[in-house]
Each structure stands twice: as structure tokens, then as C-alpha cells.
C-alpha positions as CSV (number, residue, x, y, z in Angstrom):
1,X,-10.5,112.0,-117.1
2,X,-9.9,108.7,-118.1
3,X,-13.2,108.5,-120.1
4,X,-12.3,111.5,-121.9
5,X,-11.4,111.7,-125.6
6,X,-8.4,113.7,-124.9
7,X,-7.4,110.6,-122.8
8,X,-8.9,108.1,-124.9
9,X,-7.0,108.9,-128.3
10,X,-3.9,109.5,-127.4
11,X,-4.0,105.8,-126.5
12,X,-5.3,104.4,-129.7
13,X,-2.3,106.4,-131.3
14,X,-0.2,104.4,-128.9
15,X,-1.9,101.0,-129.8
16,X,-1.1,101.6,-133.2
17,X,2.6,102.8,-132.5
18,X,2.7,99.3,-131.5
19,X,0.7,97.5,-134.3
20,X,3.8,99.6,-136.1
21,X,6.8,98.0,-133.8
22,X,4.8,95.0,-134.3
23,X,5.6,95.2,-137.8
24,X,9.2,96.5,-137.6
25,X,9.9,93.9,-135.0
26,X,8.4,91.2,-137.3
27,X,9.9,92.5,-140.7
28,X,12.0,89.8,-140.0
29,X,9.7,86.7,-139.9
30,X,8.3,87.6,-143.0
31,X,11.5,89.0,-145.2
32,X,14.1,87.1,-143.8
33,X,13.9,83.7,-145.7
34,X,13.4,86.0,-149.4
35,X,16.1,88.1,-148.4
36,X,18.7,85.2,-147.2
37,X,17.9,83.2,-150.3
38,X,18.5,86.1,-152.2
39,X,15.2,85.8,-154.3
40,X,13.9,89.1,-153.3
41,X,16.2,92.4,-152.8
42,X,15.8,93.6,-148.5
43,X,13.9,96.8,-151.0
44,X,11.6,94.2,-152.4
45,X,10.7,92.1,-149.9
46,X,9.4,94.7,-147.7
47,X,7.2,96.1,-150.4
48,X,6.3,92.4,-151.3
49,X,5.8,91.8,-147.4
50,X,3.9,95.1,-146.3
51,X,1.4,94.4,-149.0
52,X,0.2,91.2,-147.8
53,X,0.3,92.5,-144.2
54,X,-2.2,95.2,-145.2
55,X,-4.7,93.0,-147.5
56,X,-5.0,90.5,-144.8
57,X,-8.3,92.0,-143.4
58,X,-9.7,90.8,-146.6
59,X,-9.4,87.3,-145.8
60,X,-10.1,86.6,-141.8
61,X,-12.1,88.0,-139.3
62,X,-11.9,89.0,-135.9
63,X,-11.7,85.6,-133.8
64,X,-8.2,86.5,-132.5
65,X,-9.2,90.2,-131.4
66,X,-12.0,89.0,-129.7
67,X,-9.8,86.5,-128.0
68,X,-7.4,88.9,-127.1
69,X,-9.5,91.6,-125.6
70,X,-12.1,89.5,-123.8
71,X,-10.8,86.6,-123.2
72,X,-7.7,86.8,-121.5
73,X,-8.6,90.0,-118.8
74,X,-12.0,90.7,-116.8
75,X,-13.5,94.4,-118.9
76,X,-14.8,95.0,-115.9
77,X,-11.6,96.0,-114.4
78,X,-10.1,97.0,-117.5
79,X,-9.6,101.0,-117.5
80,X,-7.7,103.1,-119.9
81,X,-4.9,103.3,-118.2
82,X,-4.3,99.5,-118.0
83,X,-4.3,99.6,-121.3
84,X,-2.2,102.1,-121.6
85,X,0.5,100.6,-119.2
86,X,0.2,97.7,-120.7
87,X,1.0,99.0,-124.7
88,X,3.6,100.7,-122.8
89,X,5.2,97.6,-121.3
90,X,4.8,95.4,-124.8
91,X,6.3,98.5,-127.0
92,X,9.4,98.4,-124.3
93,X,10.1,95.1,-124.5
94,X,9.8,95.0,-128.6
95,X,12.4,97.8,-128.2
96,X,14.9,95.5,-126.0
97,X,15.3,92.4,-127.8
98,X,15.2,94.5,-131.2
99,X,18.4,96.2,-129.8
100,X,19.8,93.4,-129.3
101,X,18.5,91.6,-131.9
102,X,16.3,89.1,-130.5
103,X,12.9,87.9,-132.9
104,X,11.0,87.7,-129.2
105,X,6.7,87.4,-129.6
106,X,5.8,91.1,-130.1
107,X,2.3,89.0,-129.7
108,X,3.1,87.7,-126.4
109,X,5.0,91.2,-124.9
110,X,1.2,92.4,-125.9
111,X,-0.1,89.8,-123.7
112,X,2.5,90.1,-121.0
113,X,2.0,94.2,-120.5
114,X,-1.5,93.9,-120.5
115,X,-2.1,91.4,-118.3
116,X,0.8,92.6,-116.0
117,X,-1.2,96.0,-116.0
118,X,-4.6,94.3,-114.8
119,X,-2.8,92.5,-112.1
120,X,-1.5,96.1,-110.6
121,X,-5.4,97.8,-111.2
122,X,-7.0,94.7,-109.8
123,X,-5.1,92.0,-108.2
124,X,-4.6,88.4,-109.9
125,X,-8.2,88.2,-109.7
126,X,-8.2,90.1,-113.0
127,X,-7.4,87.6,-115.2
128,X,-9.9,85.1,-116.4
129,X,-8.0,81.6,-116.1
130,X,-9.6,78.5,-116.0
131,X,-8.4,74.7,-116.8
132,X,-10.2,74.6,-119.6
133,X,-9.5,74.5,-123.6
134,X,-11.9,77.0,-124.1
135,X,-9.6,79.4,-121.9
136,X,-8.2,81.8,-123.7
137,X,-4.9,81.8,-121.7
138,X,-4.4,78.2,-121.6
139,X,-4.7,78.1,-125.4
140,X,-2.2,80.9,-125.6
141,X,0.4,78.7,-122.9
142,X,0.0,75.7,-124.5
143,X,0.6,77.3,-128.2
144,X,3.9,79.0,-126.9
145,X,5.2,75.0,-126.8
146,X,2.9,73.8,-130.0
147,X,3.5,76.5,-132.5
148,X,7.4,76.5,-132.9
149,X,7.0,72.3,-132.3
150,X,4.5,72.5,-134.9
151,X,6.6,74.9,-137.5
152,X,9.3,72.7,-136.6
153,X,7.9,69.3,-137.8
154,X,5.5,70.3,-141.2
155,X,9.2,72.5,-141.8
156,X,11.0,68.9,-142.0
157,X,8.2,66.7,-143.5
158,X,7.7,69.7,-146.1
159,X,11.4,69.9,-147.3
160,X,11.4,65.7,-147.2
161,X,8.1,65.6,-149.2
162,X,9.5,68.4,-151.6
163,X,13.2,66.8,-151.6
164,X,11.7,63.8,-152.9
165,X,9.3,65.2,-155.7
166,X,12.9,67.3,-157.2
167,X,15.7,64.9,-156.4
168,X,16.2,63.6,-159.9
169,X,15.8,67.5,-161.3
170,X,18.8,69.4,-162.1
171,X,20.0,71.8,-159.4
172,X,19.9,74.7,-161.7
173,X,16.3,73.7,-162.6
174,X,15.5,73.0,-158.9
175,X,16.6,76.5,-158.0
176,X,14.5,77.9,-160.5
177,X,11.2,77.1,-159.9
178,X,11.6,77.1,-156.1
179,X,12.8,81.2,-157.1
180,X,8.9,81.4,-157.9
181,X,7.6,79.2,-155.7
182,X,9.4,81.2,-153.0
183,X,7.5,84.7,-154.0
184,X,4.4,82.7,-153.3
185,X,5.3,81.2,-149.9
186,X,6.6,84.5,-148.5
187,X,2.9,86.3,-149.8
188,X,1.2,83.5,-147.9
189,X,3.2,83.8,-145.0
190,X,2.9,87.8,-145.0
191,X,-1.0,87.5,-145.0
192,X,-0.8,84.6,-141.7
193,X,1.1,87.5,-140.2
194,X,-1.2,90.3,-140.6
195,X,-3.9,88.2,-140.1
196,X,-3.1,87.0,-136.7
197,X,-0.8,89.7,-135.3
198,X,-2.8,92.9,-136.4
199,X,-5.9,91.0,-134.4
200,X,-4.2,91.7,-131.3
201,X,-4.1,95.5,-131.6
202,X,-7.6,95.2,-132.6
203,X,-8.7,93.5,-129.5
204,X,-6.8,96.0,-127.4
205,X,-8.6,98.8,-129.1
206,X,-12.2,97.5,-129.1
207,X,-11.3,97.0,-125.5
208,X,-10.4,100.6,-125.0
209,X,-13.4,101.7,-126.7
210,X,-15.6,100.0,-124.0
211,X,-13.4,101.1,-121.2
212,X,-13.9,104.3,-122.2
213,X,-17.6,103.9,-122.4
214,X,-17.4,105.1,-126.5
215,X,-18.8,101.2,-126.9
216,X,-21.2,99.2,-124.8
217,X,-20.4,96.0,-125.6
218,X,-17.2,94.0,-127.3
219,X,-17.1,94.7,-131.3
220,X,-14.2,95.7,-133.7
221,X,-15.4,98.3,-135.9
222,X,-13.7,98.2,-139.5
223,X,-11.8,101.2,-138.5
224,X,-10.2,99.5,-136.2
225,X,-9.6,96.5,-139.1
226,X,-8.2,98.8,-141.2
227,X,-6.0,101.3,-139.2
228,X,-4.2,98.3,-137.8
229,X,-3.9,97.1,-141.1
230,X,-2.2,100.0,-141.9
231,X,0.0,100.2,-138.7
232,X,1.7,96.9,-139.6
233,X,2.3,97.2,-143.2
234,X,4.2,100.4,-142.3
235,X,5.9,98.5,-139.5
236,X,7.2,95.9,-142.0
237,X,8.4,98.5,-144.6
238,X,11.1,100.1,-142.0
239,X,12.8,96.3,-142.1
240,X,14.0,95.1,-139.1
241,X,17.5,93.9,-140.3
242,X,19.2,93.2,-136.9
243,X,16.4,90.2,-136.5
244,X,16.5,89.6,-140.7
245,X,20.4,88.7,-139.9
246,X,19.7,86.2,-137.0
247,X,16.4,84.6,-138.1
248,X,17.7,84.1,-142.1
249,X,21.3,83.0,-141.9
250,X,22.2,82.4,-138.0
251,X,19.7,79.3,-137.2
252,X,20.9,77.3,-140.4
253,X,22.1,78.2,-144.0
254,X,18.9,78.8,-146.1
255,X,18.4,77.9,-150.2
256,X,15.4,79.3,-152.1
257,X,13.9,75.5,-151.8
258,X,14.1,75.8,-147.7
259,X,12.8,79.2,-147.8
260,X,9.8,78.1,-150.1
261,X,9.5,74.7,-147.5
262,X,9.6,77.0,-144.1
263,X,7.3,79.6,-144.9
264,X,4.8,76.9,-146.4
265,X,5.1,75.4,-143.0
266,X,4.5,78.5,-140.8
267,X,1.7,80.0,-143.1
268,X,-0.1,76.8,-142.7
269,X,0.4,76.5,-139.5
270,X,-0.8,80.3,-138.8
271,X,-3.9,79.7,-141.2
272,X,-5.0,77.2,-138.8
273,X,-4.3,79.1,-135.6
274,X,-5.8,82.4,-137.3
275,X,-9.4,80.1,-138.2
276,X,-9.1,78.8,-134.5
277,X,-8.9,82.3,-133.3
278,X,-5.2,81.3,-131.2
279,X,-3.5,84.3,-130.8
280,X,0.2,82.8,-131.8
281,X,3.5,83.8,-132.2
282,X,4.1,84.4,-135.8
283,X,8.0,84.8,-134.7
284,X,7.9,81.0,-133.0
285,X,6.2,79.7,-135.8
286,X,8.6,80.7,-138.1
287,X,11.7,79.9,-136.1
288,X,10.7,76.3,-135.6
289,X,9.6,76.0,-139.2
290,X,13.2,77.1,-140.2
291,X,15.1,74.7,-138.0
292,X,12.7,71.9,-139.1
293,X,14.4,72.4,-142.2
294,X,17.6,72.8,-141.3
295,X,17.3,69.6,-139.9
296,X,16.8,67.4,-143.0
297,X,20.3,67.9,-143.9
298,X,21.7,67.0,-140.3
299,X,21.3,67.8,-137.1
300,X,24.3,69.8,-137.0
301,X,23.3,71.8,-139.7
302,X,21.0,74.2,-137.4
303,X,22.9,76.3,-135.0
304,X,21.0,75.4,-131.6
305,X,23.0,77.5,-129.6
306,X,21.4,80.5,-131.0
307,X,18.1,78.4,-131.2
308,X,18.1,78.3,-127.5
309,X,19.2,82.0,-126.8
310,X,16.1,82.5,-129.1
311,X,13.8,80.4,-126.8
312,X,15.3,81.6,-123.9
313,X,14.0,84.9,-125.2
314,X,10.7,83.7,-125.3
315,X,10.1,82.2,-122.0
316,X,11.3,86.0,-120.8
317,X,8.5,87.8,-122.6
318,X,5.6,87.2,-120.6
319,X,6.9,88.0,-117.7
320,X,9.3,90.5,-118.6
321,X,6.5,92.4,-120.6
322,X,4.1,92.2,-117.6
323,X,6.6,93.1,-115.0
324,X,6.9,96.8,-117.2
325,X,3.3,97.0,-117.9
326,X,2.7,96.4,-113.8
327,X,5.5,99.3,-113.4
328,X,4.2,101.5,-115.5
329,X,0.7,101.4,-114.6
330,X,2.0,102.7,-110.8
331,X,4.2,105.3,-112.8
332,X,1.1,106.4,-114.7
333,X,-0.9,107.0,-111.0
334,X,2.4,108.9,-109.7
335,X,1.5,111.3,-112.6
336,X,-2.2,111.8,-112.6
């Protein structure tokens, strides 16, 4: 049964319901610095943010799906139903902390579900872990502590540099151009996060495809590329303004120059990862990048209380992800 198209697409449907919550649950990362600033209407900056989401396919490849669906768990032990406990378990725990209005890694509840699914099919012996920098999963542990260090610092030396270029300018004139310069930073930062997090569904479903025998070896074909695409632009046009709220105006007060300095920071910062093929979390990125910022002024400018309720958040995911994914995958054997 489990080889069986009836079987087999139902899942992909569900992968993409995912790619979709991916996008809802990461409106915020890519909207919420436009939108706080005021330089985009919430309307807008969806359209603006969806766009770049979708055209993202255009510009990098697969490294990151590839990464993601053969890197992390052994195909060998990789059936259908993990993967289907394991969307299960990420889509969950997207649905959790966007109730309560937490911007957790949709990209690392992904990793969590699946991997806690492959554990309950095949033991801990499932996943492919090595101490190695060519291991996928000790790139992926060690960029959960780089990426929102990383967004953090270019954030700050970004809004120094740039504070230093304007500081003789007018404030009205300052405001201007950074209004622009803002439309720009949000479309970069838009295309990092399509190009990065729509890799992950990918991965999941050229994994499914040889699972279920419709493949014989690891390849994403562009239907793949461009359904997921699609998933996530949609996603991203349904908003997400529970996380907009908490990631735009709760870390720190935001001006259109900050917002043009943060996303700069995370899009760069997600270029790099993307090239590397790192599967990273564009919501830590972006987090860091905006506190960075919030930092030039004074320390006391960011709100680290709710910082560290966000962090706290994503040391949970992994784990919390991959305790659902193990659940369900038993709940999906009661059943069949």
C-alpha cells in the first residue's frame, strides 16, 4: 500500500500544505520590517513578499533539497509513512507557536518531525551523524547558534556602516531614500527565503518519490521546484500577523533605515547559506539581524526578554517537532 499512488499523493499534497504553513508561518520574517516601518501597506507587502518567494527558483538550485533529503536520514529506511509522520509532526508544531505567536524555525520543525519519524521506523541508527563538517546535521546544529549570531552582528556593523554614510543628511532626506532602499531589501530578503526554505519541501518530496519507488535515485524534478514555489508564495500571502506584531515592533522599535539595515543583513547572510547548501532558519536569521540593530542605539533598546522567549522557542523545535513526528508515526500503524 505504501508504494501506491493513492498513498503516495496524498502525501505530496501534505508536503505542500506545509511548504504553505511554511509560508504563513514565515509571512512574518519577510513583511514584518516593511510593515512596522510603515513603507509598505500589510496588503502590499505580502503581494511584494509572495512574489519574490515564488521567482526564487530562478536564481538557486537544489543544494539545500539535496541536503535535506539525503543527508540528514538513511533512504534506506525512509518509507512513506515516515515521511508522512514527520510533515505531520512539523505542520503541528508550525500550528503551536503560530497560536501563540511564536516566529519558531518552520525549517527546523521539518527537520525535527522527520527525523523523529525515522527514529520510531528504524531506531537512532537512522540518522546519518558523523563529527564531520561535511555532515549534514552538524552543519544544521552548529547554524542554529551561527545564523541568528551571524544576523545579529552584519545587523549592527550594517546600521553603523550606514549611520555613518547619512549622519550629516537631513532626517527627512534620510527617511526618504532608505523608503526605497527598504523595497529593495525586503525583495532580497523574500528571494533568501524562498530560496532556502522551499528547498526543504523539495528534499522531502524527491525523498518520497524514491520511497515510493516512482524514482530510483535522489533528483528534484522541476515540478517539484515549482509546486513548492507556489506553496510558499501562497503561504506568505495569508500574512501571518500574530508573528508580524512580535518580530516588527516587540524585539526593538524599527525605522525604514533599520529595516533596510536588517534585512540587508539576513539576505546576505541567507545568500551565503543557500550557495553552501545549509539548510537555515530564515526566522533566526532575521531575528538576530533585527536585534543587531536595535543594538546600535543601546542595549536597552531591544527587548531581550522577548528575545529569549523567542530562543527558548527555538531550542524546543527539534525536539518538540520530533517527539510528534515519533507519535504520529505509531498513530499512523494503529490505523493501517
Amino acid at each position: 500500500m505504501e508504494t501506491s499512488l493513492f498513498f503516495i499523493v496524498p502525501i505530496i499534497i501534505i508536503a505542500l500544505v506545509f511548504d504553505f504553513t511554511n509560508g504563513m508561518h514565515d509571512a512574518a520574517n519577510s513583511i514584518s520590517t516593511v510593515v512596522s516601518t510603515r513603507v509598505l501597506s500589510p496588503r502590499m507587502a505580502v503581494i511584494w513578499a509572495a512574489f519574490f518567494n515564488f521567482i526564487a527558483f530562478l536564481i538557486f538550485g537544489t543544494g539545500v533539497a539535496a541536503t535535506i533529503g539525503k543527508g540528514m536520514v538513511d533512504l534506506n529506511v525512509v518509507t512513506p509513512t515516515v515521511i508522512l509522520a514527520g510533515l505531520i509532526g512539523a505542520i503541528a508544531w508550525n500550528l503551536i507557536t503560530w497560536y501563540f505567536g511564536l516566529p519558531s524555525s518552520s525549517s527546523h520543525a521539518l527537520i525535527g518531525g522527520y527525523a523523529g519519524a525515522a527514529i520510531a521506523k528504524g531506531g537512532f541508527g537512522a540518522i546519518i551523524f558523523a563529527f564531520s563538517w561535511d555532515n549534514a546535521w552538524v552543519r544544521i546544529l552548529v547554524f542554529i547558534i551561527l545564523a541568528p549570531l551571524i544576523g545579529m552582528v552584519m545587523g549592527l556593523l550594517i546600521k553603523v556602516i550606514t549611520t555613518w554614510i547619512v549622519y550629516r543628511q537631513r532626517p527627512d532626506k534620510i527617511d526618504k531614500w532608505s523608503r526605497v532602499a527598504q523595497l529593495f531589501s525586503a525583495a532580497a530578503f523574500s528571494l533568501g527565503h524562498g530560496g532556502n526554505d522551499a528547498q526543504k519541501t523539495m528534499g522531502i518530496i524527491a525523498s518520497l518519490l524514491v520511497a515510493g519507488g516512482l524514482n530510483t535515485e535522489f533528483s528534484v524534478p522541476l515540478w517539484v521546484v515549482l509546486s513548492a514555489h507556489a506553496a510558499i508564495a501562497l503561504g506568505t500571502l495569508t500574512g501571518g500577523w500574530r508573528i508580524v506584531k512580535t518580530m516588527g515592533q516587540r524585539i526593538t522599535k524599527l525605522r525604514p533605515i533599520d529595516g533596510f539595515c536588517a534585512e540587508t543583513a539576513a539576505a546576505s547572510s541567507i545568500f551565503l547559506s543557500t550557495h553552501m547548501g545549509i539548510p537555515v532558519s530564515t526566522t533566526h536569521v532575521i531575528t538576530g539581524a533585527i536585534a543587531g540593530v536595535g543594538s546600535v542605539q543601546r542595549l536597552t533598546a531591544v527587548r531581550w526578554g522577548v528575545t529569549l522567549r523567542i530562543v527558548w522557542a527555538w531550542i524546543f523545535t527539534i525536539p518538540g517537532a520530533g517527539i510528534i513526528g515519533l507519535g504520529c508515526f505509531y498513530l499512523i500503524h494503529l490505523f493501517m
